[in-house]
ROTIMI-691408 format. One record per residue (C-alpha): residue number from 1; x, y, z; residue in one letter. Coordinates in steps of 0.25 Angstrom, whole numbers, always signed. Example, Ala and Ser with C-alpha at 12.3 -4.5 7.8 and 13.67 -1.06 7.14 Angstrom:
<rs>
R  num     xx     yy     zz  residuo
R    1    +49    -18    +31        A
R    2    +55     -4    +29        S
</rs>
This chain:
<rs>
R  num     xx     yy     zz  residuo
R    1    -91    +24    +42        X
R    2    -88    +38    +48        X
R    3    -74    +36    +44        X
R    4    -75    +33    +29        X
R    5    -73    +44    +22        X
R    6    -58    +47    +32        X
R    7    -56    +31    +29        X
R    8    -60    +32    +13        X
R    9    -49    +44    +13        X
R   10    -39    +37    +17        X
R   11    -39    +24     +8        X
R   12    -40    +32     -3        X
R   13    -26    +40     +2        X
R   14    -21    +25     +4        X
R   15    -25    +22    -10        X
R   16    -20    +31    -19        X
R   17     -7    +31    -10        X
R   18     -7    +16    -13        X
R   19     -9    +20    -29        X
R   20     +4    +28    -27        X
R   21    +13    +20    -20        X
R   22    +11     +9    -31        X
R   23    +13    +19    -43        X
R   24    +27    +23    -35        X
R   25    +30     +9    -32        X
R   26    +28     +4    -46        X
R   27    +35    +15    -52        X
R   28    +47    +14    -42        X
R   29    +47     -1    -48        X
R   30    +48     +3    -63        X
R   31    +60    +13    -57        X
R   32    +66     -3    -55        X
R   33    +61     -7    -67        X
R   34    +52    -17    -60        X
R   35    +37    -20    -66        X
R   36    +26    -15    -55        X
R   37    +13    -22    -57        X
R   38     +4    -12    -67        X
R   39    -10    -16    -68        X
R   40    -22    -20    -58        X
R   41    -23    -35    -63        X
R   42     -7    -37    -59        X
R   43    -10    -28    -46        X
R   44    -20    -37    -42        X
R   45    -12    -50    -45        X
R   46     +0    -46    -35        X
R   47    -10    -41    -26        X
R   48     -8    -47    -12        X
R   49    -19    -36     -5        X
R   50    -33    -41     -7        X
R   51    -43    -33    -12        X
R   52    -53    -26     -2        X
R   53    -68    -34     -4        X
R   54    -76    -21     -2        X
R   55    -85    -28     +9        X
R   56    -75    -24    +22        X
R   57    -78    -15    +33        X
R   58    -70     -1    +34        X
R   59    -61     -6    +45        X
R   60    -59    -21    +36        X
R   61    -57    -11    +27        X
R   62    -45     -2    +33        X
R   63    -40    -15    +38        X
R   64    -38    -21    +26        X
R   65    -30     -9    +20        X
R   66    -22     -8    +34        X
R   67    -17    -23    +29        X
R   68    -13    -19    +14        X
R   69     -4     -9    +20        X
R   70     +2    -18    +28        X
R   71     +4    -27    +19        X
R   72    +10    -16     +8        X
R   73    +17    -10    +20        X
R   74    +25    -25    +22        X
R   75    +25    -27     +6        X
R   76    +33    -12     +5        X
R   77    +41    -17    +15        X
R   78    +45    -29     +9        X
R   79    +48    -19     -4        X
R   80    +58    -10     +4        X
R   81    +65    -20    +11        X
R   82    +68    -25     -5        X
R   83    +71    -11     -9        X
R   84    +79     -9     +3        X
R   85    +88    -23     +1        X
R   86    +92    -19    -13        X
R   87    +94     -5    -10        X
R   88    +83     +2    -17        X
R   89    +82    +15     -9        X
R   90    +70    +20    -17        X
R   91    +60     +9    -19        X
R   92    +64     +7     -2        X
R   93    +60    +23     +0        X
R   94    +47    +22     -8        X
R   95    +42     +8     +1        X
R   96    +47    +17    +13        X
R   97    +40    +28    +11        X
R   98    +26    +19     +5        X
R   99    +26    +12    +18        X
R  100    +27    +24    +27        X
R  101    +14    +27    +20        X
R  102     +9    +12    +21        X
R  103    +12    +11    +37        X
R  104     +5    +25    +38        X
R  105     -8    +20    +34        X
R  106     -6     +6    +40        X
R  107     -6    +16    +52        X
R  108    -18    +24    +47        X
R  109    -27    +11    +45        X
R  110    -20     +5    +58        X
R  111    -26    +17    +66        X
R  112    -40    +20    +57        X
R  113    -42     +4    +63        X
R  114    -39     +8    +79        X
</rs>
């Protein structure tokens, strides 16, 4: 539609910042000498978001992507409250700063839907 190309720009900013908080998340987990999940097949064993089918409409679409960041939004979360229990100031900085982003574009999405 007449919006595409504005929409299309924005996923892909979404996506490669996605690409990037995993690689600092995962590198922050070998800093605590924890194993982060390092190839497609043991991504797509954990993986709890399902997998677009190609067929929905744009606004299916955005919705669907307003509900991952949610959900990752709740999951982050989850991560800081862990970090912050036991005192870890760096790991709770990194979910802090990840979900500012995450709420910004739950608020982007939330508004391209209006």
């Amino acid at each position: 539609g007449n919006q595409f190309y504005r929409l299309h720009e924005l996923l892909d900013d979404m996506y490669v910042e996605i690409t990037n908080v995993y690689d600092e998340v995962a590198e922050r987990m070998l800093m605590l000498e924890m194993k982060p999940v390092a190839t497609i097949k043991e991504s797509l064993a954990l993986a709890t978001i399902k997998e677009a089918t190609g067929k929905e409409t744009t606004v299916e679409m955005v919705e669907n992507v307003l509900s991952d960041y949610r959900y990752l939004d709740e999951r982050f979360k989850a991560v800081l409250d862990a970090a912050e229990a036991i005192e870890d100031d760096v790991t709770a900085d990194l979910m802090t700063t990840v979900r500012a982003d995450f709420q910004k574009h739950i608020w982007m999405l939330r508004e391209w839907l209006k």
